[in-house]
C-alpha positions, 0 to 999 in steps of 0.5 A: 278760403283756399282748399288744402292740396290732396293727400299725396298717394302711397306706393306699395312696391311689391312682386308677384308671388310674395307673401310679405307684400300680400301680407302688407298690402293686407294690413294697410286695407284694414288700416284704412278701416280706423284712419284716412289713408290716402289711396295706395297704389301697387308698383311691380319692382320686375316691371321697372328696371330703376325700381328693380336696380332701387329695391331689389329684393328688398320688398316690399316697399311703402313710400309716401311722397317718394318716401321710405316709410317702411320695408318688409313689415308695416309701420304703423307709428310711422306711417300715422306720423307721416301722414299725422293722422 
């Protein structure tokens, strides 16, 4: 029986200094305390011109999969139905 692939990782862009990114990145953690949420892997949108141009001042950002999943404030609905968990 063949294995499913694994889970897609999720990409939290945020910015040094900012506290709406440090808050989400605080609520994923616990998050992935109650379900299996696939790593998350932080991207600075200052260190990436296409990101900069992308987001702006619009972080932070999770995607899944490239995805918008939410901006500014965690959506957890959403996210859990992204990933049907």
């Amino acid at each position: 029986m063949p294995s499913s692939p694994p889970a897609s990782p999720l990409t939290l862009v945020t910015r040094t200094d900012c506290p709406l990114c440090e808050e989400l990145l605080l609520e994923l953690t616990a998050l992935r305390e109650r379900y299996p949420i696939p790593p998350v892997n932080l991207v600075d949108v200052d260190a990436d011109p296409a990101l900069q141009r992308r987001w702006g001042l619009k972080v932070p950002v999770l995607l899944f999969s490239g995805a918008l999943v939410c901006a500014a404030r965690l959506d957890t609905p959403e996210l859990l139905r992204l990933l049907r968990l």
